[in-house]
Structure formats: structure tokens, C-alpha cells
C-alpha positions in Angstrom: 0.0 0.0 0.0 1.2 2.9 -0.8 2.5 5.8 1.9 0.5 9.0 2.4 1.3 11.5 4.9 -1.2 14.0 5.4 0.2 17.8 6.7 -2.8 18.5 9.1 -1.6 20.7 12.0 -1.6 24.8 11.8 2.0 26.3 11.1 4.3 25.0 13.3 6.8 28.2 14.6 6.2 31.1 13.0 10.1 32.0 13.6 11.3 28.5 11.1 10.2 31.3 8.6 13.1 33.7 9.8 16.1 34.0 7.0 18.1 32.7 9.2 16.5 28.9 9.8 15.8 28.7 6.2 19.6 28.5 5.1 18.9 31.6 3.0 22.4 33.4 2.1 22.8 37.3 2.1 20.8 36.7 -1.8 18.1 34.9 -0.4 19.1 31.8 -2.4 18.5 28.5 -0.1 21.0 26.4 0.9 20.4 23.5 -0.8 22.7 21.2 1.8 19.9 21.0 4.2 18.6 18.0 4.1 15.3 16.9 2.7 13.1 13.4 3.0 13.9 12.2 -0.6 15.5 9.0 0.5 16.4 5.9 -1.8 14.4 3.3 -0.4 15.5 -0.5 0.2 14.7 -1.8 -2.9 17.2 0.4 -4.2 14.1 2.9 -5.8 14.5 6.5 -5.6 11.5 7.8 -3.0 10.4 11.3 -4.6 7.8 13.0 -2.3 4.7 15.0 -4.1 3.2 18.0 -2.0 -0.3 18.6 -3.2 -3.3 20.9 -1.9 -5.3 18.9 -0.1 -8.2 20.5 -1.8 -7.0 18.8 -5.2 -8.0 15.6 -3.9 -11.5 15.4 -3.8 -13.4 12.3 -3.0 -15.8 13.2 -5.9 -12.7 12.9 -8.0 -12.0 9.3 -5.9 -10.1 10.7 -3.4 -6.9 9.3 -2.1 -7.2 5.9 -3.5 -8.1 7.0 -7.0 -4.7 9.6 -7.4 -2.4 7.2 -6.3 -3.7 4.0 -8.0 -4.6 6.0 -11.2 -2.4 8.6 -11.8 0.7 8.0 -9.6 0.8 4.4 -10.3 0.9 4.7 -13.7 3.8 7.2 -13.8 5.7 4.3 -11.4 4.9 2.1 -13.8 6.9 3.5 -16.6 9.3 4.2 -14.0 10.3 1.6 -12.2 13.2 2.8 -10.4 10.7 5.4 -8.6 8.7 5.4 -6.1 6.1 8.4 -5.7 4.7 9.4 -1.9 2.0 11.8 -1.8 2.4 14.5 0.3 -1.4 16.2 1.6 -1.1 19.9 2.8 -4.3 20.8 4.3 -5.5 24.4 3.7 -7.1 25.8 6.5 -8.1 29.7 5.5 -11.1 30.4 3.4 -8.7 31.5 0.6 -6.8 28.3 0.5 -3.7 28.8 -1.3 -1.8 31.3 1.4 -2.3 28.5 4.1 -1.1 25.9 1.9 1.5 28.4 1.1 2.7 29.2 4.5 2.6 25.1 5.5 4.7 24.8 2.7 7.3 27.2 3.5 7.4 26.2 7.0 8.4 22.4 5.5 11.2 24.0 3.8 12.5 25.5 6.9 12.3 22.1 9.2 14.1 20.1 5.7 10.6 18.1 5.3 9.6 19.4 1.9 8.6 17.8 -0.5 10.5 17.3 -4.2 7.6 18.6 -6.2 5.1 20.6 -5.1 1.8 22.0 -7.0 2.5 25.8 -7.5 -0.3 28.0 -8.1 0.5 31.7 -9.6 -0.6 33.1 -6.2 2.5 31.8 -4.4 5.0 32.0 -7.4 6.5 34.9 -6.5 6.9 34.1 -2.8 8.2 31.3 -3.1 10.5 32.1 -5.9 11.4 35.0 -4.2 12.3 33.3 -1.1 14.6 30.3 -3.0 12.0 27.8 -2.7 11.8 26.8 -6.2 14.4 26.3 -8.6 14.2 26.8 -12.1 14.0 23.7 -14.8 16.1 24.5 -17.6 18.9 22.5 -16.9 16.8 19.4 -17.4 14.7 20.7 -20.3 18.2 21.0 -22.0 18.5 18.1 -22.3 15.1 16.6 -22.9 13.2 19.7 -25.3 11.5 17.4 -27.6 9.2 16.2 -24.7 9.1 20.3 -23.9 8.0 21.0 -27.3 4.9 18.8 -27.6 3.8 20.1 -24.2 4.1 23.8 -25.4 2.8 22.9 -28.9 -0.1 21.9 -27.1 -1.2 23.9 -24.3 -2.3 27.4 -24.0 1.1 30.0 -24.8 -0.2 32.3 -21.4 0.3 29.1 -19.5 3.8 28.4 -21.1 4.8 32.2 -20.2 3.2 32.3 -16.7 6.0 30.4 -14.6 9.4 32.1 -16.6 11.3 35.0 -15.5 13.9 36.3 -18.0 15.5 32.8 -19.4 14.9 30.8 -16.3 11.5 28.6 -16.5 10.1 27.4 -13.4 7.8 25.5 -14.3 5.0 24.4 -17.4 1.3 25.3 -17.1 -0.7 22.6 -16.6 -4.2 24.3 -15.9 -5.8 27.1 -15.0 -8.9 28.5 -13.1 -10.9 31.4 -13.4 -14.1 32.8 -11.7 -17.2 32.3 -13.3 -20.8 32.2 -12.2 -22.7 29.4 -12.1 -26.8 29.1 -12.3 -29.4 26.7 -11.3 -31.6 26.8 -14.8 -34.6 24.8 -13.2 -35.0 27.7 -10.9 -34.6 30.4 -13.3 -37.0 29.2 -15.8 -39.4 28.9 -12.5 -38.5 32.5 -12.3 -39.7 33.4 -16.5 -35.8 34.3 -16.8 -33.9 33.4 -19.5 -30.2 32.3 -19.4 -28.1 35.5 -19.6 -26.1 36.4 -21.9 -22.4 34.9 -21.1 -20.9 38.5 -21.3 -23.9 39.9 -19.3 -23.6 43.7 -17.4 -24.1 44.5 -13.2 -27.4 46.1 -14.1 -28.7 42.6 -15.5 -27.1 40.7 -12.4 -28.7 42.8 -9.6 -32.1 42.3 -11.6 -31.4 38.4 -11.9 -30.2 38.8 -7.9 -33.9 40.2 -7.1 -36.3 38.1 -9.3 -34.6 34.6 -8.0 -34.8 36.1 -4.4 -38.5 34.3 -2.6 -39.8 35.4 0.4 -42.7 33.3 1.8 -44.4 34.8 4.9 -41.1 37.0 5.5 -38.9 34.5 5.3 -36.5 33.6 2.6 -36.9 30.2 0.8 -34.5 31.1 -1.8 -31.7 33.7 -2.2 -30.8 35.3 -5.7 -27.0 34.5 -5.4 -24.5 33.0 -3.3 -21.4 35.4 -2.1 -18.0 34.7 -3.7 -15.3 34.4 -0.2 -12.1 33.5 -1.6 -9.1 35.5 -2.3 -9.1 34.6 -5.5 -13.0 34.6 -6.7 -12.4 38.1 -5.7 -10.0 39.5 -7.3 -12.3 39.0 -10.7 -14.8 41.7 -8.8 -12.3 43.8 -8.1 -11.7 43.4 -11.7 -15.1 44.1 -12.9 -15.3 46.9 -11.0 -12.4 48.9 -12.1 -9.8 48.2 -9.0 -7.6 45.6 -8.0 -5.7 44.9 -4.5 -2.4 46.4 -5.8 -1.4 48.5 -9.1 -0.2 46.8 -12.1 3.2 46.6 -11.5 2.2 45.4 -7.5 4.3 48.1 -5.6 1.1 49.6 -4.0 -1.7 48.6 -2.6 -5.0 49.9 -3.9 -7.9 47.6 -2.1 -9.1 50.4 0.0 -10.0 52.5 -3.7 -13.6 54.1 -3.7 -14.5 51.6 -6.0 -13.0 48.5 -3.9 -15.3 50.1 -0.8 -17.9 50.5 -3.1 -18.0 46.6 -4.0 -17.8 45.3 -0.6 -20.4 47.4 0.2 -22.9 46.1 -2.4 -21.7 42.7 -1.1 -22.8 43.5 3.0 -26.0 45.5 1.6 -26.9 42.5 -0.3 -27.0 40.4 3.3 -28.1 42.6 5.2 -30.6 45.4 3.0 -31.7 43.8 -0.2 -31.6 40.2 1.6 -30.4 38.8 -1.9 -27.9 36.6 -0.7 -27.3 34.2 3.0 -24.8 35.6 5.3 -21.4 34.0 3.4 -19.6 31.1 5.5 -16.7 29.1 4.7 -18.3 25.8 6.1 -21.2 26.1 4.1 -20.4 24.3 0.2 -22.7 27.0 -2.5 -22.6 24.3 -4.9 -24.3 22.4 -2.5 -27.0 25.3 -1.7 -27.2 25.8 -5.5 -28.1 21.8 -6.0 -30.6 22.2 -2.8 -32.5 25.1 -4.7 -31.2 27.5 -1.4 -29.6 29.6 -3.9 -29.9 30.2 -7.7 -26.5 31.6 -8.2 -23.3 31.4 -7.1 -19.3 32.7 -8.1 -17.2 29.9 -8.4 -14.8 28.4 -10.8 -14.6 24.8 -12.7 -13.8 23.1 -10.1 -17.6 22.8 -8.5 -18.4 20.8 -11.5 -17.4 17.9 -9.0 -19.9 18.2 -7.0 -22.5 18.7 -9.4 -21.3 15.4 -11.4 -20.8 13.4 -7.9 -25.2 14.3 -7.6 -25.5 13.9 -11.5 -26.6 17.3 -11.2 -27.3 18.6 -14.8 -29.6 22.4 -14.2 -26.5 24.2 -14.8 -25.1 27.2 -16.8 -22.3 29.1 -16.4 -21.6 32.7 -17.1 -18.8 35.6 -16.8 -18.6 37.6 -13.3 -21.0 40.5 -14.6 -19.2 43.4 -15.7 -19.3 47.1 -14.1 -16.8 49.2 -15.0 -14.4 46.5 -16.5 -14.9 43.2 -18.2 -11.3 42.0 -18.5 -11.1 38.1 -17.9 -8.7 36.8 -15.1 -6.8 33.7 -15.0 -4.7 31.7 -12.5 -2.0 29.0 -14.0 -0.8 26.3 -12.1 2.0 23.8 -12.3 4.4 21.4 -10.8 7.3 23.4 -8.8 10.4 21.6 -8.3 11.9 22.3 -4.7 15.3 24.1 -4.3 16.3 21.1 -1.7 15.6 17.8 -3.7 18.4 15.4 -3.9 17.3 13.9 -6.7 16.7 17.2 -9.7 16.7 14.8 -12.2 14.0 12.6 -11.1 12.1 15.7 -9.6 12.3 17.8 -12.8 11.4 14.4 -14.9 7.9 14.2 -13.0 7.5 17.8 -12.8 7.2 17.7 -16.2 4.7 14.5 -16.4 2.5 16.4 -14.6 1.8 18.0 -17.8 1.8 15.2 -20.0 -1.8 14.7 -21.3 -2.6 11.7 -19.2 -1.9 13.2 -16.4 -3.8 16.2 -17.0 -6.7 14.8 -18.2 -6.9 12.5 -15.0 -6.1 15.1 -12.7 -8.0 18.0 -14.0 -11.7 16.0 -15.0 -13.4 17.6 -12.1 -11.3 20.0 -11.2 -9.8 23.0 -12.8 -9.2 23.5 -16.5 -6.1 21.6 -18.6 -4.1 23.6 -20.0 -3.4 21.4 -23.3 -6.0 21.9 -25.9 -6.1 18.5 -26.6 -7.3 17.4 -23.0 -9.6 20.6 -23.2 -11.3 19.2 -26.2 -11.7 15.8 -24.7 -12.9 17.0 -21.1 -15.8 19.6 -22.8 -17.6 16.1 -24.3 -18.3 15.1 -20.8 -19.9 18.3 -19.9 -22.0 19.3 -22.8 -25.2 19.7 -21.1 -23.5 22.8 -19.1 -24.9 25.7 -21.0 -21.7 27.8 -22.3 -19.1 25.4 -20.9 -17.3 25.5 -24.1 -17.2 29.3 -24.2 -15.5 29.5 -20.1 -13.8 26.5 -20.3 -11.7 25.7 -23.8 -9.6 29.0 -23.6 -8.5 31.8 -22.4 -9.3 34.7 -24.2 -6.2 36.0 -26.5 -7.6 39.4 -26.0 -9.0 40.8 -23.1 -7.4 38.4 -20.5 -4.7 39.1 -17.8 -2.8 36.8 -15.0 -3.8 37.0 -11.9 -1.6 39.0 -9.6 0.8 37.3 -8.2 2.9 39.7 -5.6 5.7 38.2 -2.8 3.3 39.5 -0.1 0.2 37.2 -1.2 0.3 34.8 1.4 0.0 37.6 3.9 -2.7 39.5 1.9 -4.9 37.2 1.5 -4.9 36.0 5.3 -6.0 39.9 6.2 -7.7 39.3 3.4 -10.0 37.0 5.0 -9.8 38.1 8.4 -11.1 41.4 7.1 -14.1 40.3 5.1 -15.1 37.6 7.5 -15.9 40.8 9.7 -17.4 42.5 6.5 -19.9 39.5 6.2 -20.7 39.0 9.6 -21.5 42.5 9.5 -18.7 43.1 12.5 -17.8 46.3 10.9 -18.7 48.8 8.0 -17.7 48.0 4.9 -15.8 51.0 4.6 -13.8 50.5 7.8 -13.2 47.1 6.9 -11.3 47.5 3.5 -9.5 50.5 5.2 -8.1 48.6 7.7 -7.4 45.8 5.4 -5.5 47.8 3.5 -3.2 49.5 5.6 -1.8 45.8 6.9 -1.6 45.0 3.3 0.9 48.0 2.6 3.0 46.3 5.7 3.2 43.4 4.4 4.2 44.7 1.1 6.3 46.9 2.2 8.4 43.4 3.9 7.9 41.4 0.6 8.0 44.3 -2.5 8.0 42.4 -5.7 11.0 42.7 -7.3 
């Protein structure tokens, strides 16, 4: 049976995180003497360890059992000389990726990290900045013609996401993005038709009050479901002409007039117009969308698996509706290749599997998007009766489309992040107060991790 340790416990000292304890010399470039938990084993195998976000591994998907007798025991297979653990990181914080983040970090400090590790842009340039990751080239040197069908085939924005200058990284191997899903039973119960994909705020806020039922003053069904995440955010901010930094990420711009003005709409919705349940992180929205609790909801492919694990077919999917802005965001992810491995050959060699098309189309079915067109193809045949799939989910628009930010201080941001809107939701504090506040601990933490 295969191994499986599972990283459950909060961060473990916040001080492992100093320079110091990390190994990091006066460039911040890890000393890759410390020792790490790749071990050859026995049998004479080399034991690469795979650190994956806990969320990835969905028991709709098959959990466990399914990843490493389907995906990582095929790669064994056609390598016989390696032996793959997988490494669970549990993310804790409503936005996910800065807890997973911070556990991560805090293996790399106590030597337990893994080889490769799934890197999502949000936590790129931490990590890169830090010496966490090492670049790939070396390897891809020597083995471009498996490079080149990978890049032939996959989306160029994905290709470009994880290099910096001549140095890659890592390869796109899917993306997300936020979208809004729709329960279509209950909007045809409504008399509404399907919007249009690229559909305005005016249109939303109209959808938000029609699908809202009250019965004897109380509310049966809510309009829309409250996007909490980090990420899912961002798009808003997007749509509403702001972001949480500037373009080039050196300032911090969450607490804008139009930032204020969004979470406001957001807390107004809960608490004036009573379009929308008080938002809370233990509560699924795909499963309140399934119930009939909620006709809408911002999400991003990813809650396709819990539709499909109810063969739950009512669905359409739409763009976050735009207000002052319609641009389209999009987060890449891929397999990073730790600064501390003993074995970069081996880790580089799998790093790069992970973007081979079996992999991704094994990996990705009920998760987030592929990023090779060939897998994107094949995955949209299984989800045809999703109204518009197609149009979300097959590319990212060659016009109109930009990465999501991904700044050295994101792990930090996005726990304020949360901290701060929790408060918003709860209706703790005003709106207004709330992004303030948020904002000026963002500038700190910017100000201790500028982007380079």
C-alpha cells in the first residue's frame, strides 16, 4: 500500500520562517545542503515525495485511493526505479492557497519538503522569491523534444506564466478562473432566460432580485451566493475597475472608492436587499445551488465535481458580470520543483509528467481547467449539457485576458484578506472601515515582501 502522509496541523513556529533557519544566504538563495526526506528506499528505488493541496484531492474525483492508484501508479509504472509518496497539505483559511503556502514554507525551513510541489501563480513569487523553487532549464536542456509537444499543445499564457527572463520554473498545466454558475430549473421557474455569457451588473442585480423568494417573511430562496475567496475576488475587483495592488504590484489599492464601493454592495446584499445568505466558509454554495437554497453562485470549474458526484445537470455558467471592467482573469498552475531535492533529475522528470496529457486529463476531470488543448477538447464532451461550458472553459481569451496578480506578499494578503471580510460578512464592521483597515496591513506586508 502505498505511503501517504497527510500535513494537518496549523503552522508549526512562526520563527522557522526567519532568513536565518531557512539556510537563506545574504541573496536569499536557499542552501540546498539542508537536508530533505527524498531518500532511496530499500529496494534500491528512488522515493520522490509530491506535495499537493489537499483540496486537489476530492473524494468526488475518488479521493486518495483513485490519485495514487490511477495517476501515480501509472507514472511508477513507466518508471520503475521510482517510487512516488504523496504529500497532503491541508489548507485551513477560506482562501486556500496562502495557508497551503505558508505550510509549505514552514516544511522547507524544518528540511521536510517535499520534491515537487503544486504551485499556483498566487504563491510564485513568494516562493521564488524566497529560494523555494528552482528553475528547470537544466533538465529541459537536455530533454526539449518532450518540452515542445507540451508547449505545442497547451495554451502560450500558461507556457509564459512560470518564466522570469531565461529561467522557466515550471509548465502550465491548468488554470482556473471565476465564473458564475446558475441553477436553470430555478430560473426558468423565475420566467428568466439564461443570460447572456458576457452579461452587465445592471442585468445581475435584476437576476439577484427576481430569483430572491420570500414566503411569509422569510426567505426560501436567495438570488445569489457570495464569492469568499481570495481569489473569486479579485475577478470583482476586476469588474469593478480596481484591484488589491497597481499593475506593476508596488502599492496597494484595495481600499480605492470603488473596492469600498463593491464590498459594500456585497454586505448591503446580506443585510438590506436580503439577496444573498450571510457568506460562510463551512457552508459548500454548490451544495445550496443543488438544494434550490440559492440560484447563483461565483465559483470556478472546479464545482463541476460536486455537481457530477449528484449527477446534477440544471446548470449554466456565465462571466462575473461586468461594471466598469470586463477584462477576464486567470490563474495557472503547475508542478514546482523544490530548491532542496536530492534527486533534480528525477524531480524535474515528474514535474514535467504532470503536464503530460494523461496526467492532466486524470487530474484536472473535475477540477480546474487543462491547459493542453487536446485534454480541453476531450474533457468539454463530458460536460456538454453545461450551457456555455465551451465558451468558459476551452480558452483563455487571446484578447481581453490578464494573470492573476501574483505579488511576494500574497500569502499575507490574502490571510487579512480573510480576516477582514469575515468581519465585513458577519456584518462586524462597515464596509468601509473594513477594506481600510485591510489595506493599511496589506501595505505592511508589502512593504516586507515588494515584488522585485
Amino acid at each position: 500500500m502505498k505511503r501517504l502522509k497527510v500535513i494537518l496541523s496549523s503552522v508549526l513556529v512562526v520563527s522557522l520562517l526567519t532568513v536565518g533557519l531557512l539556510g537563506c544566504s545574504s541573496k536569499g538563495e536557499v542552501d540546498t545542503k539542508q537536508n530533505s526526506d527524498s531518500v532511496t528506499t530499500d529496494d534500491g528505488k528512488i522515493h520522490l515525495r509530491f506535495g499537493v493541496n489537499a483540496g486537489y484531492i476530492s473524494e468526488a474525483s475518488g479521493g486518495i485511493d483513485w490519485f495514487n492508484n490511477t495517476i501515480l501508479a501509472e507514472y511508477e509504472k513507466a518508471h520503475p526505479n521510482v517510487d512516488v509518496e504523496l504529500v497532503l497539505i491541508t489548507a485551513d483559511s477560506e482562501s486556500g492557497w496562502n495557508d497551503y503556502f505558508t505550510k509549505l514554507q514552514t516544511m522547507q525551513a524544518s528540511g521536510t519538503a517535499p520534491d515537487v510541489f503544486t504551485m499556483a501563480i498566487e504563491g510564485y513569487s513568494s516562493l521564488k522569491k524566497m529560494g523555494l523553487c528552482q528553475p528547470i532549464n537544466q533538465y529541459l536542456d537536455s530533454h526539449q523534444e518532450e518540452y515542445n509537444e507540451i508547449v505545442e499543445d497547451t495554451i502560450p499564457a500558461l507556457i509564459d506564466a512560470y518564466k522570469d527572463g531565461d529561467d522557466i520554473y515550471g509548465v502550465g498545466w491548468g488554470w482556473g478562473s471565476s465564473v458564475i454558475w446558475l441553477n436553470t430549473k430555478l430560473l426558468e421557474e423565475a420566467g428568466l432566460e439564461i443570460p447572456d455569457v458576457n452579461w452587465d451588473f445592471d442585468t445581475f442585480m435584476d437576476y439577484c432580485e427576481k430569483l430572491t423568494i420570500k414566503e411569509n417573511g422569510v426567505t426560501t430562496q436567495y438570488g445569489f451566493g457570495i464569492p469568499q475567496s481570495y481569489f473569486l475576488y479579485q475577478q470583482w475587483l476586476n469588474n469593478f475597475g480596481t484591484s488589491y495592488l497597481s499593475d506593476d504590484q508596488t502599492e496597494v489599492t484595495f481600499d480605492s472608492d470603488k473596492s469600498i464601493e463593491l464590498a459594500q454592495m456585497f454586505q448591503d446584499m446580506v443585510y438590506v436587499d436580503g439577496y444573498a445568505p450571510v457568506p460562510d466558509a463551512s457552508i459548500n454554495n454548490a451544495q445550496l445551488l443543488m438544494n434550490g437554497n440559492i440560484a447563483m453562485t461565483c465559483s470556478g470549474k472546479w464545482d463541476i465535481a460536486t455537481y457530477a458526484a449528484s449527477d446534477f445537470k440544471d446548470l449554466a455558467v456565465v462571466r462575473v458580470p461586468s461594471k466598469y471592467d470586463s477584462t477576464t482573469l486567470y490563474a495557472p498552475g503547475c508542478a514546482g520543483v523544490s530548491s532542496t531535492t536530492q534527486y533534480y533529475d528525477e524531480a524535474c522528470e515528474f514535474a514535467l509528467w504532470c503536464s503530460s496529457k494523461f496526467y492532466e486529463s486524470e487530474f484536472f476531470g473535475l477540477d480546474a481547467v487543462p491547459g493542453r488543448y487536446s485534454c480541453m477538447k476531450e474533457m468539454a464532451k463530458n460536460f456538454d449539457y453545461v450551457v456555455n461550458y465551451e465558451e468558459l472553459f476551452m480558452d483563455i481569451p487571446k484578447d481581453g485576458a490578464k494573470c492573476l496578480q501574483a505579488s511576494p506578499a500574497y500569502v499575507d494578503m490574502a490571510t487579512i484578506f480573510d480576516r477582514y471580510m469575515s468581519s465585513i460578512y458577519a456584518n462586524e464592521m462597515k464596509a468601509q472601515d473594513g477594506i481600510k483597515a485591510a489595506a493599511e496591513e496589506m501595505r505592511k506586508a508589502v512593504e516586507l515582501n515588494p515584488i522585485d
